[in-house]
C-alpha positions in Angstrom: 163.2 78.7 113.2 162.4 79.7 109.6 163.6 76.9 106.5 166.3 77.7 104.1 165.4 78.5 100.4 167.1 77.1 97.9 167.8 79.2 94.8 169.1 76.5 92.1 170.5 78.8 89.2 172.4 77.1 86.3 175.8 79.3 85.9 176.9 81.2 83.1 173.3 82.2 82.1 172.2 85.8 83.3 168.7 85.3 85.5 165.5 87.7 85.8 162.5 86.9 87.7 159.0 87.4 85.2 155.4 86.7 85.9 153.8 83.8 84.0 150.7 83.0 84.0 149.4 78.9 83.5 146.2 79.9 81.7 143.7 82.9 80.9 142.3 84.2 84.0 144.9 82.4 86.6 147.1 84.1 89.0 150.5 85.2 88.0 153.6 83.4 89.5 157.4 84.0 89.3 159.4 82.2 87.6 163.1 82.3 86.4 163.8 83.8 82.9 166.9 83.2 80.9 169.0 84.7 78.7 169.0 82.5 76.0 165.0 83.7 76.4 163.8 80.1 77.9 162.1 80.2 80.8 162.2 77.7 84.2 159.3 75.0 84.0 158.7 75.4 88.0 157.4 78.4 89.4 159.2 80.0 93.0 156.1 78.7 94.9 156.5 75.2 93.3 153.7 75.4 90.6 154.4 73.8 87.6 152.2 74.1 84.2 149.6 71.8 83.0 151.7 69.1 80.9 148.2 68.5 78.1 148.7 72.8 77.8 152.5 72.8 77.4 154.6 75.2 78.9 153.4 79.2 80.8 151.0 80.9 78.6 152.5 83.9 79.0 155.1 85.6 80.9 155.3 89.4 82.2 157.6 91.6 83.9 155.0 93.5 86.3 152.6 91.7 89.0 149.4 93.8 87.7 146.8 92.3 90.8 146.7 88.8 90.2 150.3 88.2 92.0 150.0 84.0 93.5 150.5 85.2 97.4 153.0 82.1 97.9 155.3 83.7 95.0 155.1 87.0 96.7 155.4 85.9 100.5 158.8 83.7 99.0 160.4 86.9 96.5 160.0 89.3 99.8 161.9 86.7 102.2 164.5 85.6 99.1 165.3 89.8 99.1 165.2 90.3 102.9 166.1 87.1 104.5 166.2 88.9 108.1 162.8 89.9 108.6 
């Protein structure tokens, strides 16, 4: 039996997935991008940034080598939900 993933994705706004990163040095995780150009607070894999750093240090399109595993293992089974 395998748990159902939510996807909660305000309408109207066109969505992306980008890599942010909490601080220098940490893995990358997804997280939703906007296109007003905000970015979600939460990544997939439930991470949220520091609240004394403020919001993702950064944010990135690819995954170079520091992908978090949790983000990974929950993007491949969000784009092939019958594996």
């Amino acid at each position: 039996m395998s748990a159902a993933i939510s996807f909660n994705i305000p309408i109207g706004l066109p969505v992306s997935w980008r890599y942010a990163q909490r601080t220098s040095g940490a893995k990358l995780h997804l997280v939703r991008a906007y296109g007003d150009g905000s970015v979600d607070a939460r990544a997939l894999c439930g991470m949220v940034p520091s609240p004394a750093r403020g919001n993702w240090r950064m944010t990135i399109n690819v995954p170079l080598a520091h992908a978090c595993r949790s983000c990974t293992r929950l993007w491949q089974l969000k784009e092939e939900p019958n594996r």
